[in-house]
N, C-alpha and C positions, 0 to 999 in steps of 0.2 A: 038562448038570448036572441034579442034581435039582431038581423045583420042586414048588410045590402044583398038586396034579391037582383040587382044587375049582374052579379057575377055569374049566377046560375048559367044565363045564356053565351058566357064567354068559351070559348074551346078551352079542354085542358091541353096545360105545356105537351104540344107531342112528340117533343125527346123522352121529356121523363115517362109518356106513354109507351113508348115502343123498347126504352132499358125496362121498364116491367116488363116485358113479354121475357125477356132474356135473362132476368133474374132467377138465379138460383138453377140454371141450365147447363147445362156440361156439353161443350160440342167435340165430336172425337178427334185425335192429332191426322188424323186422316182427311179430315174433312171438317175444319177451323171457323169459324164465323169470319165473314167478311162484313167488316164495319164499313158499311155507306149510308151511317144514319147519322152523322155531325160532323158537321166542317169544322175539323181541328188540323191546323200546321201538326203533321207527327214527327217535325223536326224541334228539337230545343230552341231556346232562345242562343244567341252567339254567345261562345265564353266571354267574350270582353266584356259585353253589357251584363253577365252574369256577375265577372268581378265589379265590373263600375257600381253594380247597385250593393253589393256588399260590403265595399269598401264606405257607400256611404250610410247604412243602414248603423252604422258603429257608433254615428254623429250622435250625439242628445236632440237635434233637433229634429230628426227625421221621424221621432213620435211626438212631432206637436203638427196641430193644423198649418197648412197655408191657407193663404188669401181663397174665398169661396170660387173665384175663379183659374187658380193655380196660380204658381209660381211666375213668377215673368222671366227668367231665364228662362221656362220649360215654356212658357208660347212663343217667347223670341226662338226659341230651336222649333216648335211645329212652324209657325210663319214662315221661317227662310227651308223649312221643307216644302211648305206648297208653293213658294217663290218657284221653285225647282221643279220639280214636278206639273206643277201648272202654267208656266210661268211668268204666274201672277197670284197673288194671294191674299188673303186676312192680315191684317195689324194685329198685333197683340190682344189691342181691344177690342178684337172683333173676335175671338176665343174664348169661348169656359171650356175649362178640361171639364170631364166626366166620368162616374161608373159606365165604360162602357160607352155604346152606340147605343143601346137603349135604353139609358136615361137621359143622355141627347133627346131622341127620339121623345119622351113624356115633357122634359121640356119644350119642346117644340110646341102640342101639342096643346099643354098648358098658355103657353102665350098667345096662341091662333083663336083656340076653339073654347066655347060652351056646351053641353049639356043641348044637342038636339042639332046643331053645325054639323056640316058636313064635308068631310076629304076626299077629294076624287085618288083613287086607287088602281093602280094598275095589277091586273091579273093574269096568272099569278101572283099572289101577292104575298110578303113573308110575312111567315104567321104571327109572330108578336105586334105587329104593325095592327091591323081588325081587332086581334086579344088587346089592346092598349086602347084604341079607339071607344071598343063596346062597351069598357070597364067606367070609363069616363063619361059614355053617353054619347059618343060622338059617332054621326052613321057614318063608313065609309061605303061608297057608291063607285062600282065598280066598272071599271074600262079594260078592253083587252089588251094588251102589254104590244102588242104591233100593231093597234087602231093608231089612225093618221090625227093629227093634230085636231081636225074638224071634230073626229068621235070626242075629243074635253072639250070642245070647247061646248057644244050640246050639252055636254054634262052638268056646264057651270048651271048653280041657280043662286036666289037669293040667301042661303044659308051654306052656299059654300068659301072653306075657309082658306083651302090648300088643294096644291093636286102635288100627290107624293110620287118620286119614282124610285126607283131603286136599281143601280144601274155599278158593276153589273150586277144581273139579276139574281137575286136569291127568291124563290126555286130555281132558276132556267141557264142562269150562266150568261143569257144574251146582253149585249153592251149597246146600249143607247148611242146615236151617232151625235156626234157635236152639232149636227143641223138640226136633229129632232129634238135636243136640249133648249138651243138656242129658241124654235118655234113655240115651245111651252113654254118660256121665260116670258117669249112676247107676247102671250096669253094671258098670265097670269099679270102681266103688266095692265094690260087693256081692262081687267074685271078687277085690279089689283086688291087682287089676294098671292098668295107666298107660291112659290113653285119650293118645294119642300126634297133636295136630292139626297138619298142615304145615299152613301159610296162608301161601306166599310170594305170592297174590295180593292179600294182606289189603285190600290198596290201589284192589281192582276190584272193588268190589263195589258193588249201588246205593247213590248220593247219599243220607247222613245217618245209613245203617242200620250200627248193629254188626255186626259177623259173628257175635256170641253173645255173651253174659252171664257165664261161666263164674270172669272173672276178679272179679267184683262178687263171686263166693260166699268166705266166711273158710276156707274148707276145698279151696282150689282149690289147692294146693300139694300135699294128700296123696295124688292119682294124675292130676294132668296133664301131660303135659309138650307143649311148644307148641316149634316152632321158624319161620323164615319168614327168608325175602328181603328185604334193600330195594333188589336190584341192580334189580329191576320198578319198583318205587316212584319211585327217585332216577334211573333211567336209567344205572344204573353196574353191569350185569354184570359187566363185565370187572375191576370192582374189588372182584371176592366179598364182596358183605356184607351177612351174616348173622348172625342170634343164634338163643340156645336160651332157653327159657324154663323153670326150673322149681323145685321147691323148693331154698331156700338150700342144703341139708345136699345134693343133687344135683347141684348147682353146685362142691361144693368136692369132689366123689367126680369130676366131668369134668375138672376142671381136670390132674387127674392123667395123665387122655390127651390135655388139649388141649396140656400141655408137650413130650411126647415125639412130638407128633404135628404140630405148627405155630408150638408156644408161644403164638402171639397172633397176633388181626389186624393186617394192617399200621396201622401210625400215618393215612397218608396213608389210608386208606380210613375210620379213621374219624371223622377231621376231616369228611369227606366226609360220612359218617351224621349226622353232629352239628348238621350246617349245614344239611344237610337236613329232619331232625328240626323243629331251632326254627325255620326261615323260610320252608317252600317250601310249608305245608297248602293255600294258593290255586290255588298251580301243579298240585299230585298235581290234585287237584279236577280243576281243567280237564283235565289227560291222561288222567283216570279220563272225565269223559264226551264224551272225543275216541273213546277206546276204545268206550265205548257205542254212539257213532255208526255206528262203523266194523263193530261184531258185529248193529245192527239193519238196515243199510243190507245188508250180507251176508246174512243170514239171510231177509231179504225176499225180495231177488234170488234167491237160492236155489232157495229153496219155486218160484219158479218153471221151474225142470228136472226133468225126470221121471226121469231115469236114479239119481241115486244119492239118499237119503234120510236129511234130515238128522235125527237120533237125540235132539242134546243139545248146546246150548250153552252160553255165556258165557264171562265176562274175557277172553282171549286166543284162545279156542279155539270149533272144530266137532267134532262127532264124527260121521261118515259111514258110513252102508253102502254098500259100492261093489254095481257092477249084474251083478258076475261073479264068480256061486256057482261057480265052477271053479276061479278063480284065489285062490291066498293074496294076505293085505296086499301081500306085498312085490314078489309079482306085479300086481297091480292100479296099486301104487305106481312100479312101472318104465315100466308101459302110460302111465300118467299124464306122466312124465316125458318116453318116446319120442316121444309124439302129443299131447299139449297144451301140453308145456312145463313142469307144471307139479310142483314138488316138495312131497308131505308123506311122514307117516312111516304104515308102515304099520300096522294094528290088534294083530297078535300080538305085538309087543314090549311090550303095555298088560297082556299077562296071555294065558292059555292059553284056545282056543275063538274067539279075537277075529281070526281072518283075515279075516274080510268085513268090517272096516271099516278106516278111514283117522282118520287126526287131520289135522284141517287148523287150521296157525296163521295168524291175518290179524294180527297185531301189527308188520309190518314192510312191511304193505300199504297204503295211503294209503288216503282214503276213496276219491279220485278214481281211484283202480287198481283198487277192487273188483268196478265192472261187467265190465271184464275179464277181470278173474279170475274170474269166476263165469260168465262167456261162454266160459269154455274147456272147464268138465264139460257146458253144451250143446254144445259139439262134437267130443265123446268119443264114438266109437260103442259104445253099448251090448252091441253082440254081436260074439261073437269071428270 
């Protein structure tokens, strides 16, 4: 049959790429796979939010729709979270729940762009971010993730629609400073188009600090749009749950795709958000610097191997240059897999140019598993 020939050029998912390699593989108890190929919490959700959402899944009305933009109990509980956290925030109406950060992410994109528009992209870039872009038609146009405000604003032209960042970084871990947010705000003001920030780590960032200001300003409405996770936050990937953040009058223009596209989040996921929201600020706390522990305990061990070179970290993530300028990522990433055990993803799915490095995720690695895992790039030979 006929189909769309734009797909062809889109990258395949490179999670479910690198679980192929591992499929149907047996590693010995001697020498176990080290998972650093997906940032999953490998901690549960908390019992209490465990019981809260069961306790209401009992209701009849928990398998009917809500409103296309959720619940308004559950955005009055996300709002007075980023009241908290940022402290300043969205209105209710300034919220759709979502599948996810990356259907956030499609409506965003939906609203912004056409079929040949262009999103300036910081690189590294995460990979669903290009794969969504290219599916749609839309170029993104690529800037290096520590280029100074001048390198976008060069960038802009007449077909661009957004400059996305993604903060902290997924590949890199690095965390945008509240001045170099605020600069690309006043950027995107001046050519007004959207400064576009994921923040599905919002939740990993150091103890007490905002991740930026931008909601404190009264004019934060007429070119930001924000979207983020709390499947990282609340430990519930699997129950996609995400929002978009942006002016009211852009809220009621997605609603339009979020109907023919999902209608709404589930009920049950966002009881989950809700309960999270108003009781668990002590718990994120402590898993935020369980995480800390677990990226400085890493990154020490590290720095002590000579073969690969750690580039850029924090929240979840390393980013690495591997020791073999011959081989691409996804060669380096197989090497890795054959002879250490160990899984991550490789550099060129982050963006074009990036084959000498690797993403390594420790999100699913215990403190107590890290010296091992990092015992295994010392025992990666260097030369081919």
């Amino acid at each position: 049959m006929k189909r769309s020939s734009r797909l062809d050029a889109v990258t395949f998912p490179p999670i479910t790429e690198v679980k192929g390699w591992l499929a149907g593989r047996d590693f010995p108890a001697d020498k176990p796979l080290v998972d650093l190929c997906q940032a999953i919490p490998d901690y549960p959700p908390h019992d209490d939010l465990v019981a809260h959402v069961q306790q209401r899944m009992g209701a009849a009305e928990c398998a009917v729709y809500s409103p296309d933009e959720g619940l308004l109990e559950t955005r009055e509980s996300v709002s007075r979270w980023y009241q908290r956290r940022y402290g300043h925030g969205p209105t209710p109406a300034q919220l759709c729940l979502t599948i996810g950060a990356s259907q956030a992410f499609w409506l965003t994109l939906l609203l912004l762009c056409e079929a040949g528009d262009e999103v300036i992209v910081q690189l590294p870039a995460y990979f669903d971010h290009p794969m969504g872009m290219e599916a749609l038609g839309v170029v993104p146009r690529y800037v290096p993730f520590d280029a100074e405000p001048e390198a976008f604003a060069e960038a802009v032209n007449a077909r661009t629609r957004a400059i996305l960042m993604v903060t902290p970084s997924n590949p890199t871990g690095a965390i945008l400073s509240p001045k170099k947010i605020d600069a690309l705000y006043e950027l995107a003001c001046r050519h007004d188009i959207a400064l576009v920030l994921d923040e599905t780590y919002h939740a990993f960032v150091p103890s007490g600090q905002a991740p930026h200001t931008l909601f404190s300003r009264s004019d934060w409405p007429q070119n930001l749009i924000h979207f983020a996770s709390f499947g990282k936050t609340f430990a519930l990937t699997g129950y996609r749950a995400g929002c978009l953040v942006a002016d009211e009058s852009l809220i009621r223009q997605a609603l339009k795709v979020q109907d023919s596209m999902v209608v709404c989040q589930p009920r049950v996921t966002q009881y989950a958000v809700a309960y999270g929201c108003d009781n668990l600020d002590d718990w994120v706390a402590e898993n935020n610097h369980t995480m800390q522990q677990r990226h400085d305990l890493f990154c020490r061990l590290f720095a002590e191997q000579n073969a690969f070179d750690l580039c850029a970290s924090g929240a979840f993530f390393a980013w690495v240059r591997h020791p073999w300028p011959q081989m691409s990522g996804r060669q380096a990433a197989r090497r890795l897999v054959d002879h250490a055990h160990v899984a991550c993803l490789p550099g060129e799915v982050f963006g074009p140019g990036l084959e000498g490095y690797l993403r390594l995720a420790f999100g699913n690695v215990r403190l107590e598993q890290i010296p091992m895992a990092v015992d295994r790039f010392k025992q990666v030979d260097s030369t081919l």
